[in-house]
Backbone as CSV, one residue per row, in Angstrom:
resi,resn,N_x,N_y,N_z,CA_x,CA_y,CA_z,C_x,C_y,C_z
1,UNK,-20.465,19.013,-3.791,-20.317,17.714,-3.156,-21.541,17.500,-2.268
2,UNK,-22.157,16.617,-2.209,-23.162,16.233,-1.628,-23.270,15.895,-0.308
3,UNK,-23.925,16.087,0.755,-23.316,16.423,2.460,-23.351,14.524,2.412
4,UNK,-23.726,13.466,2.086,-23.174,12.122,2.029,-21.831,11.830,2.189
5,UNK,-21.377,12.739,0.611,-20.033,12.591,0.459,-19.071,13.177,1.019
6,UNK,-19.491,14.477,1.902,-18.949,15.176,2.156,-18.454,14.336,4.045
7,UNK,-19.492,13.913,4.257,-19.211,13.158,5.877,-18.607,11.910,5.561
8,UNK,-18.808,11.305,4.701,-17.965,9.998,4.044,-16.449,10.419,4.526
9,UNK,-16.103,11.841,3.520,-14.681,12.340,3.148,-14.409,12.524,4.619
10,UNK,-14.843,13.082,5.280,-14.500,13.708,6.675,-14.625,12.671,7.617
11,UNK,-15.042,11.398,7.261,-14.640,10.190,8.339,-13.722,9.356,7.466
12,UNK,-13.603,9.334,6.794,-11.824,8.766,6.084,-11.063,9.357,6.600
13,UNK,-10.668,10.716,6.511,-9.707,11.820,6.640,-9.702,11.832,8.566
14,UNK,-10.367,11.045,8.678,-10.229,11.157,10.425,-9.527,9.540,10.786
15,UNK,-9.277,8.813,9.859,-9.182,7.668,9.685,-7.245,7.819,9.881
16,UNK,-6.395,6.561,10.592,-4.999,6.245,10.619,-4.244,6.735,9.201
17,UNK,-3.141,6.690,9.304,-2.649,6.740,7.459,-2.661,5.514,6.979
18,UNK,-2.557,4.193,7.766,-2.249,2.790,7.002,-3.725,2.792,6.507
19,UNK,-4.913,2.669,7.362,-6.474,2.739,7.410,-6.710,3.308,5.798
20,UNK,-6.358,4.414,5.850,-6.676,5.331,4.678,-5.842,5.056,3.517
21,UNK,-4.962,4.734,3.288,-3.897,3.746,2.289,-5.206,2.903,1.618
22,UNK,-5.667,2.098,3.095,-5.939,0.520,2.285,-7.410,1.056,1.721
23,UNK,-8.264,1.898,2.104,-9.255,2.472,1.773,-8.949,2.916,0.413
24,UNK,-7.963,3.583,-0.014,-7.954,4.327,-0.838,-7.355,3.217,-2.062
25,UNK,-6.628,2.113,-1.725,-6.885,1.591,-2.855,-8.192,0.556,-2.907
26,UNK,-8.564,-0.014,-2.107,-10.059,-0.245,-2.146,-11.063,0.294,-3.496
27,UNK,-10.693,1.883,-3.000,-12.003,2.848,-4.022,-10.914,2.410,-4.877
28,UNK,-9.670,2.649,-5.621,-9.275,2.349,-6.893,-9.754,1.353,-7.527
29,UNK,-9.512,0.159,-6.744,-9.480,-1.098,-7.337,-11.083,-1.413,-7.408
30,UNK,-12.045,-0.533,-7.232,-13.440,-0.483,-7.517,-14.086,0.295,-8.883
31,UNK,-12.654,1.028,-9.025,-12.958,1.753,-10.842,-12.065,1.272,-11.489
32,UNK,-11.029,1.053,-11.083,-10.105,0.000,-12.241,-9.201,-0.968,-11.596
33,UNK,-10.150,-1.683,-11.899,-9.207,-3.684,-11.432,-7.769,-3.623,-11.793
34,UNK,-7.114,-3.962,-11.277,-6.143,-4.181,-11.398,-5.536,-5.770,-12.501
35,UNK,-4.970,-5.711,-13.447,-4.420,-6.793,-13.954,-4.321,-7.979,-13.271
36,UNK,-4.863,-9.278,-13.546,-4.220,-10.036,-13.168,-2.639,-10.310,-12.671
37,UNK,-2.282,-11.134,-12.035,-0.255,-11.133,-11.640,-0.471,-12.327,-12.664
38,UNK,0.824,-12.752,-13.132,1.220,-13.829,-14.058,1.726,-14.644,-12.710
39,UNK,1.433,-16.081,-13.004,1.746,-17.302,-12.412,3.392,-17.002,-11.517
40,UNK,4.139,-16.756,-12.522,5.446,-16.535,-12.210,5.814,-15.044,-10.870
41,UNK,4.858,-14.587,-11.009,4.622,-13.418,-10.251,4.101,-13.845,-8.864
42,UNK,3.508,-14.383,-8.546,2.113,-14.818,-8.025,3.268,-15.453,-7.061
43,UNK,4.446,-16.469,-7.572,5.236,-17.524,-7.124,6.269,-16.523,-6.564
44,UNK,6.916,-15.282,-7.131,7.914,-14.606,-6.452,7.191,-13.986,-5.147
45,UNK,5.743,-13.378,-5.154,5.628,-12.476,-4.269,5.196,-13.816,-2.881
46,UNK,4.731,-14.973,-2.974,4.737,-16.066,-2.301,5.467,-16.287,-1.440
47,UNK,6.983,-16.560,-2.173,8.480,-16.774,-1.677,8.893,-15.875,-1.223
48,UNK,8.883,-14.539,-1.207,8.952,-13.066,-0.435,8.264,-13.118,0.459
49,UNK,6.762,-13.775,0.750,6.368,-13.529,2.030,6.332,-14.461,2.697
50,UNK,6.837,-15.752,2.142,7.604,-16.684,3.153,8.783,-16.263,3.954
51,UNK,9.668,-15.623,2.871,11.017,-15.540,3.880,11.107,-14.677,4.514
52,UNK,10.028,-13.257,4.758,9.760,-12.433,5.562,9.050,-13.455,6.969
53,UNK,8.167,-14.147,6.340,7.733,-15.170,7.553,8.639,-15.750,8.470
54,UNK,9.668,-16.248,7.773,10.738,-16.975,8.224,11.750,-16.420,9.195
55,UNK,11.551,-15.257,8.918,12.471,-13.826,9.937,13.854,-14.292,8.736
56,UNK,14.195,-14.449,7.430,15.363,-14.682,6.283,15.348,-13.287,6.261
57,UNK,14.504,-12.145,6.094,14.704,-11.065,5.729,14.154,-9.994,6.579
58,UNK,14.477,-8.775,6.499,13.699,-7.721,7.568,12.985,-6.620,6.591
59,UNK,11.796,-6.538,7.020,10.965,-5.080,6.311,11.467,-3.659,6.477
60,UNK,11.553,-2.780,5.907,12.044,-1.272,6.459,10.622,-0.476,5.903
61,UNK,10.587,0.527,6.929,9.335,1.252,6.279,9.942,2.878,5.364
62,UNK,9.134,2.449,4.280,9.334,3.041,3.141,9.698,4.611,3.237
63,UNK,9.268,5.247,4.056,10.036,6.511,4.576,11.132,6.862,4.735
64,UNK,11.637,5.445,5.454,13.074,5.117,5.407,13.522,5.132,4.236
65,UNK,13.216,4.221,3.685,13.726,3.788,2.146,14.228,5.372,1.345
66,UNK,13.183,6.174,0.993,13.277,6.981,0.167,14.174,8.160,1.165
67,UNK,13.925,8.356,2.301,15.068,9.225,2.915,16.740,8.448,2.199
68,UNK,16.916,7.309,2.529,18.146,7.005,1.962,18.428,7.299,0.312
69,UNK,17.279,6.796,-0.329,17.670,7.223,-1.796,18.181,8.578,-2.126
70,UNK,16.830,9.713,-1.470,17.023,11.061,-1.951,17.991,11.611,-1.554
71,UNK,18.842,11.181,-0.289,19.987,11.690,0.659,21.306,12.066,-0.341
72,UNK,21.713,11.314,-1.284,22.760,11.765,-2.324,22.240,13.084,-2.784
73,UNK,21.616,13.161,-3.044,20.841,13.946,-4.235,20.663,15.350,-3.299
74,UNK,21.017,15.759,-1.792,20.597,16.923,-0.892,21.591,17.463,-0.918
């Protein structure tokens, strides 16, 4: 690894976890684009972040989420 890449890696990795999330799909979506969304798509995820706007619905963070799923399953 080349000491560039190597201080690159080591100031990401010093970087928040949300920070480094959005970084990391960044570099993805710089080697493979992602699909277009279809119209109809485009219109659901719209209306989802309206009614999150709206306070209609509440966010949970995904940690949460999957603690509840896997919890049967312990």
């Amino acid at each position: 690894m080349s000491s560039t890449l190597e201080e690159l890696t080591a100031q990401a990795l010093d970087l928040p976890p949300e920070q480094r999330a959005v970084l990391a799909e960044t570099l993805l979506e710089s080697i493979e684009p992602a699909p277009p969304l279809s119209p109809e798509w485009e219109a659901e995820i719209a209306q989802r972040i309206a009614e999150v706007d709206r306070g209609e619905v509440t966010c949970r963070p995904w940690s949460e989420v999957m603690q509840e799923l896997r919890a049967p399953y312990r």
